[in-house]
Residue, then its C-alpha position, 0 to 999 in steps of 0.5 A: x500500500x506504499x505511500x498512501x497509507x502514510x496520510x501524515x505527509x504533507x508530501x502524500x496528500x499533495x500527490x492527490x488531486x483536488x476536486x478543482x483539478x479533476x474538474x478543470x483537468x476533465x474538459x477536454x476529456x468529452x472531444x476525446x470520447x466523443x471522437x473515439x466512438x466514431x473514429x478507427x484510429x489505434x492513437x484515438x483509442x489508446x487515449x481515450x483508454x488512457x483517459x478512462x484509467x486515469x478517470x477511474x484513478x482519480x475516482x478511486x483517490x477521492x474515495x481512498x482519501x475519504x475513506x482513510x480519513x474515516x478510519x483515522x478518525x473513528x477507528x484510530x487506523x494508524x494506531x492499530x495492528x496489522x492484524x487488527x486493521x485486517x479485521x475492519x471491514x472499511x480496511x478491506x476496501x482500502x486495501x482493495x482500491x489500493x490494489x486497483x490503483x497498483x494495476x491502473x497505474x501499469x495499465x496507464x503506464x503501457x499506455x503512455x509507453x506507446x504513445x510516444x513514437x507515434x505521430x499523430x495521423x489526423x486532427x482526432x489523434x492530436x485532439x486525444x493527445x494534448x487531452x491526456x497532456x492536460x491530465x498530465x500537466x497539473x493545473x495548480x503547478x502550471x496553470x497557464x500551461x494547462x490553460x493552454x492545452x485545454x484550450x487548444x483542444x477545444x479549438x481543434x475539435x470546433x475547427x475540425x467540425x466538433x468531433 
């Protein structure tokens, strides 16, 4: 369960995101959807599929975080013995998230993996590749970049007949 059992760090809980980030960092995800069911491009796809694990990390995040929280604060989580925490029904489901997010993370991996030596072969496929740049690139460390990326995306999908 490496680093997000250890809530106590600062360094931890700013790893995760805030809800102003997965919001502003979703915009551009529905020009990549949208596209990838219409379109047979393999760079669409890997993108979107990208997208859809980066989605699902994030959602997992937000509910380790609430539910870690929770432990801390009814059942003194870190206080307690392995074995103890074994036996707590919400420990279960921790641990369960955390083993999704281990898998996500080599899925999303591959992904950007093959990604990268690839050129882009038609507007669709540059729109779905600066949308997983905008999820890449942190809006809170680099606002303007963001702003940026996300917009470019919105522009190509309105020049290219909103796809």
């Amino acid at each position: 369960m490496d680093s997000r059992l250890q809530a106590e760090s600062a360094d931890v809980r700013a790893r995760r995101p805030s809800r102003r980030f997965v919001l502003a960092g979703g915009s551009a995800a529905p020009f990549v959807t949208g596209a990838a069911a219409g379109d047979t491009d393999p760079e669409v796809a890997r993108c979107a599929s990208w997208l859809a694990i980066d989605a699902e990390q994030r959602r997992l995040q937000l509910e380790w975080g609430r539910l870690e929280g929770w432990l801390i604060t009814h059942r003194s989580w870190y206080k307690l013995a392995p074995a103890q925490q074994a036996e707590i029904r919400e420990g279960t489901r921790l641990a369960e998230i955390d083993a999704r997010l281990n898998m996500l993370e080599v899925e999303g991996h591959a992904l950007l993996k093959a990604m990268r030596p690839r050129p882009a072969k038609s507007v669709e496929a540059v729109i779905a590749n600066l949308s997983v740049a905008a999820r890449l690139i942190f809006v809170e460390d680099h606002p303007e970049a963001h702003g940026l990326i996300t917009r470019a995306v919105r522009d190509l999908a309105a020049f290219s007949g909103g796809k």
